[in-house]
C-alpha positions as CSV (number, residue, x, y, z in Angstrom):
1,X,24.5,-30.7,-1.9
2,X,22.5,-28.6,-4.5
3,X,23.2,-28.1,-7.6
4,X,23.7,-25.4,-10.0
5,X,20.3,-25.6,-11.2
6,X,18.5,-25.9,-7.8
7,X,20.2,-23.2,-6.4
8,X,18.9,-20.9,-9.5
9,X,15.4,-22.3,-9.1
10,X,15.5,-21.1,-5.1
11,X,16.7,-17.6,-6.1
12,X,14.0,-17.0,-8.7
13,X,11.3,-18.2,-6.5
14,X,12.4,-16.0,-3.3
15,X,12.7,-13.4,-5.5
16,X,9.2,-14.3,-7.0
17,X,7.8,-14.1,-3.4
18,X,10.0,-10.7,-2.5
19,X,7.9,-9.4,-5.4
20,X,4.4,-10.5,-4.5
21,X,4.8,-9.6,-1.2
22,X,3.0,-6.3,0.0
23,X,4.7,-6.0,3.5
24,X,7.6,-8.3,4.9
25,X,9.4,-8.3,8.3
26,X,12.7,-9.3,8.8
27,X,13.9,-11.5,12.2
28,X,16.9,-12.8,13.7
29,X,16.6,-15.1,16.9
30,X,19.1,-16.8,18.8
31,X,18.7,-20.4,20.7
32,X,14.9,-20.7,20.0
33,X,13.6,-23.8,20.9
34,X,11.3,-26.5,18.3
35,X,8.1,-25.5,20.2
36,X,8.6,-21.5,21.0
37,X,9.2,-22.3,16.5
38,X,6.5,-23.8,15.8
39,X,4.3,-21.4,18.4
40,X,5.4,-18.4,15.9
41,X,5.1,-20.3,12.9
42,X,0.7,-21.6,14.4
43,X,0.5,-17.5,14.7
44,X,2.0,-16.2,11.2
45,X,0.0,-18.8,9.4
46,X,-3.1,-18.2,11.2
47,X,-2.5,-14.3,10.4
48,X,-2.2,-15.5,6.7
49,X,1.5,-15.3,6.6
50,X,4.5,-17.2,5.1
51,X,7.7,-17.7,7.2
52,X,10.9,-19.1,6.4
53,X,14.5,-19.2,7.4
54,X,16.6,-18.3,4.3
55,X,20.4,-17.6,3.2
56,X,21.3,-14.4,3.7
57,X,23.6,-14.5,-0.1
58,X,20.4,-16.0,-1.6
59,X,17.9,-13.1,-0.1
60,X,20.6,-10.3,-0.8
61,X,21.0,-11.8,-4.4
62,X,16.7,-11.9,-4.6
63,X,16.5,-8.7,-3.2
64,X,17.7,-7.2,-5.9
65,X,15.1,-5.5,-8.2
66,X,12.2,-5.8,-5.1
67,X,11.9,-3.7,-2.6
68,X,13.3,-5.8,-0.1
69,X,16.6,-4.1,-1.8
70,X,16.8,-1.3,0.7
71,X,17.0,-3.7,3.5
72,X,19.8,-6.0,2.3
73,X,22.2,-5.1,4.9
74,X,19.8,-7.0,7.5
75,X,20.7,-10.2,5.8
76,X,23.1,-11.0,8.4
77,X,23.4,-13.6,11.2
78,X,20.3,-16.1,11.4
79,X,17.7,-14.5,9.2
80,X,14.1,-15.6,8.8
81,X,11.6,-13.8,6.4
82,X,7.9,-13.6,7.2
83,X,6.0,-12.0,3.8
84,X,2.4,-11.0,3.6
85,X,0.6,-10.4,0.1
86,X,-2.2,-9.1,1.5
87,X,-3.1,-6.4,5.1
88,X,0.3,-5.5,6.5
89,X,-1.8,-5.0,9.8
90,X,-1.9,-8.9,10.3
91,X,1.8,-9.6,9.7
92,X,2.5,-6.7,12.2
93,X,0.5,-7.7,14.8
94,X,1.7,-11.7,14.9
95,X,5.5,-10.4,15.0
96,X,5.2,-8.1,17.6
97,X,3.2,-10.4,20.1
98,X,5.6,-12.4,19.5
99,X,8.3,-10.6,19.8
100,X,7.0,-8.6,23.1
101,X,6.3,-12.1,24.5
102,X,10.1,-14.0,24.0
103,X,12.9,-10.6,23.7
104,X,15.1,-13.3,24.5
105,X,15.1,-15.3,21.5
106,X,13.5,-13.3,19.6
107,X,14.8,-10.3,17.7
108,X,13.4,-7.8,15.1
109,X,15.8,-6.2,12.3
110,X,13.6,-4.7,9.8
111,X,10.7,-4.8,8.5
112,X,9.3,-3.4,4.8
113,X,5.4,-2.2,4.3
114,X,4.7,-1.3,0.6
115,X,8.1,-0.7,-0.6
116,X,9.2,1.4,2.4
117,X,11.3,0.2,5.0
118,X,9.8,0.4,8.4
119,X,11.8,0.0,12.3
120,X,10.0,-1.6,15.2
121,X,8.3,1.6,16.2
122,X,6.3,2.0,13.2
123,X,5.5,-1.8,12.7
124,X,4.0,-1.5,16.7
125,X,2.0,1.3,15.2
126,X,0.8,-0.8,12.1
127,X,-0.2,-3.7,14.6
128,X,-2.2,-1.0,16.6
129,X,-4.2,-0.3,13.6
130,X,-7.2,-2.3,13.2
131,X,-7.1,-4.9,9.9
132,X,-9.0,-4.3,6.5
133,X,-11.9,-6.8,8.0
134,X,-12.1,-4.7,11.1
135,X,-12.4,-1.7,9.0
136,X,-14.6,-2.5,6.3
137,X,-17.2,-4.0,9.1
138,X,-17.3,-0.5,10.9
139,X,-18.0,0.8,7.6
140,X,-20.5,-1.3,6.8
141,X,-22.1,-1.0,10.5
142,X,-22.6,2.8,9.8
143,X,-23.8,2.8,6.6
144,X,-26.6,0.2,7.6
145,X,-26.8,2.3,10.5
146,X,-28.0,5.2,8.4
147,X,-30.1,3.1,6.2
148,X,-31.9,1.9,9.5
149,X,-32.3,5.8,10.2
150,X,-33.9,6.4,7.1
151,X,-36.1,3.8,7.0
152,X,-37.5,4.6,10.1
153,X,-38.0,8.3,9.3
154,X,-39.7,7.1,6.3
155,X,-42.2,4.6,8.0
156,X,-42.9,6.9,10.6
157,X,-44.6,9.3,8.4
158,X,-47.7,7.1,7.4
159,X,-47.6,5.3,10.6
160,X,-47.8,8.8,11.8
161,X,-51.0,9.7,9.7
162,X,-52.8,6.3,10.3
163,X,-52.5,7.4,13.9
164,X,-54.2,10.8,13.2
165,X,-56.6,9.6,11.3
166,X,-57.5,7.0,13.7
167,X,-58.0,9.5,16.4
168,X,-60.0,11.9,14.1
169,X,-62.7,8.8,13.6
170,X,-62.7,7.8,17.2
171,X,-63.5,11.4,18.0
172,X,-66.1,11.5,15.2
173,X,-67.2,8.4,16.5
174,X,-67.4,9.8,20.5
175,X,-69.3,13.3,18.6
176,X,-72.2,10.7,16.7
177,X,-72.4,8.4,20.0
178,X,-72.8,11.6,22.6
179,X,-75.6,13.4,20.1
């Protein structure tokens, strides 16, 4: 059994975490097996995601003060917690492959992007949005795209005259050899 002590040192670190974290989902699932576990827990940690079954007193006591406040009335029944510090889009997309994939074990309750609670519907939305590395590639892809534009235009200009003037002497050339 814990003590006192450790019991004080798991609230302030979930609530440490319920800080930090920029988006968060909320899950319940019934009968899930080790491996269909440890499936979701491979995905979240690839997506950069941490994931962990917690006490619903302890969360609704380190909810407090976070933004996780607003969704304290989730803490009921068996209650895991996946946070994300970084691109929501990530956390989104693991939990609702997975939750699409097993409905039977499975179950979403709520989840909280950036201080505001979100439902299913909107975190389905947020996974259909391409991640922060997606975007700032297709970004980058069109501003080299332009640069690649430019440069061309710019070459072509003296590559342009060098073939003008090379005509000119060839004709100049055909004028001397036909006199």
């Amino acid at each position: 059994m814990k003590t006192r002590a450790q019991k004080q040192q798991d609230l302030e670190a979930l609530t440490e975490q319920f800080q930090r974290a920029a988006a968060a989902m909320l899950v319940g699932f019934q009968k899930m097996t080790v491996a269909k576990d440890q499936e979701l827990r491979n995905q979240l940690r690839e997506a950069g995601v941490t994931y962990e079954v917690v006490k619903n007193t302890l969360a609704r006591k380190a909810a407090t003060g976070t933004p996780f406040e607003q969704a304290a009335e989730h803490f009921k029944g068996v209650t895991a917690v996946a946070l994300s510090e970084g691109d929501p889009v990530n956390l989104s997309k693991a939990i609702s492959k997975f939750a699409k994939a097993n409905p039977d074990v499975f179950s979403f309750k709520v989840g909280i992007v950036e201080g505001k609670v979100v439902a299913l519907g909107d975190v389905e939305a947020i996974a259909s949005l391409p991640s922060k590395e997606e975007l700032i590639s297709k970004v980058m892809f069109l501003i080299n795209c332009q640069a690649q534009r430019l440069v061309t235009v710019i070459s072509a200009v003296p590559r342009n005259l060098a073939i003008v003037v090379k005509q000119i002497g060839e004709q100049k050339g055909g004028e001397e050899a036909a006199s």
